[in-house]
matplotlib code that plots the C-alpha trace (Angstrom):
import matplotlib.pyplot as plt

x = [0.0, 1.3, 0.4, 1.3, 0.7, -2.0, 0.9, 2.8, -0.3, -1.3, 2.5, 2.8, -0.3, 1.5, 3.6, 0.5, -1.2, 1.5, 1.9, -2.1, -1.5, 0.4, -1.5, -3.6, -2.7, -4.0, -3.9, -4.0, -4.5, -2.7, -1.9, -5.5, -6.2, -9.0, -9.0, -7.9, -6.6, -6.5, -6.8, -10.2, -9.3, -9.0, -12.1, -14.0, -12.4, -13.7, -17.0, -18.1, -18.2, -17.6, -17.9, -17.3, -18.5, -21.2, -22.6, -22.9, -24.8, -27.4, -28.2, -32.0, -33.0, -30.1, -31.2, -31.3, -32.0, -32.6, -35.6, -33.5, -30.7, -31.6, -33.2, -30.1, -28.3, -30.4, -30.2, -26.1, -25.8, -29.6, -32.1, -31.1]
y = [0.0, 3.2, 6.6, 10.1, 13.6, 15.8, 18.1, 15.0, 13.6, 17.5, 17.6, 14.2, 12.8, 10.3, 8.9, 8.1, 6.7, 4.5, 3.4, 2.7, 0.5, -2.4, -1.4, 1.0, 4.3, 6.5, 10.3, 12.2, 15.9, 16.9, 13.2, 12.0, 9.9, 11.6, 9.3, 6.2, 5.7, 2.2, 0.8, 0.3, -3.8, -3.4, -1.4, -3.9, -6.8, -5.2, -4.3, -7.4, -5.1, -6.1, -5.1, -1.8, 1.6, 1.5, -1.5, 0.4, 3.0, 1.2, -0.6, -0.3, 2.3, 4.5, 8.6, 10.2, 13.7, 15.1, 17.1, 19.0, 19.1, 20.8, 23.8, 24.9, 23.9, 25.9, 28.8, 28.5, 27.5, 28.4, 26.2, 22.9]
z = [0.0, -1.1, 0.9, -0.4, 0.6, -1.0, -2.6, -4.1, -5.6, -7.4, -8.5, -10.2, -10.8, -13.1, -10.5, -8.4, -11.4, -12.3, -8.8, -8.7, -11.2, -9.2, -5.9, -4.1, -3.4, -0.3, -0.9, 2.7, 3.6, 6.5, 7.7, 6.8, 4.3, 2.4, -1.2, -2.9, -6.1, -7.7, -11.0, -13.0, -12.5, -9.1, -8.5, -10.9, -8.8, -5.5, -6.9, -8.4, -11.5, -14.9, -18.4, -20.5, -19.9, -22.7, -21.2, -17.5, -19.5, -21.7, -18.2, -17.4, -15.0, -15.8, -15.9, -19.4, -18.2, -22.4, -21.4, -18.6, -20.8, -23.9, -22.7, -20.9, -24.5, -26.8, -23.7, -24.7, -28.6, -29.9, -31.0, -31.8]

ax = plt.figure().add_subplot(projection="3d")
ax.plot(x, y, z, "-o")
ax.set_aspect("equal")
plt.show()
């Protein structure tokens, strides 16, 4: 397990990426540990999750907020 600082993590957030990758990686603020950064596999393995992105969204259930949406897109770009 891997623990860096707050400041290290917004300096090099490759490093901690790349570190993520072979384990888990706690991010503290001020001696806390405030997040965790780990690999997709991981988080999948963890989660019972599995699959691709697309196939999290065309779940059933899953929010398509288009009538909230386009209003406050025509407000910005026009009609549409």
């Amino acid at each position: 397990m891997r623990v860096i600082g707050s400041r290290e993590f917004n300096q090099d957030i490759g490093q901690a990426k790349r570190a993520a990758l072979a384990e888990p990686v706690f991010v503290t603020d001020r001696g806390r540990p405030t997040h965790v950064l780990m690999s997709i596999e991981t988080f999948r393995q963890l989660s019972g999750e599995s699959g691709s992105i697309l196939e999290a969204l065309a779940r059933p259930g899953l929010p398509v907020p288009v009538a909230e949406t386009r209003p406050a897109l025509a407000a910005v770009w026009g009609e549409f």
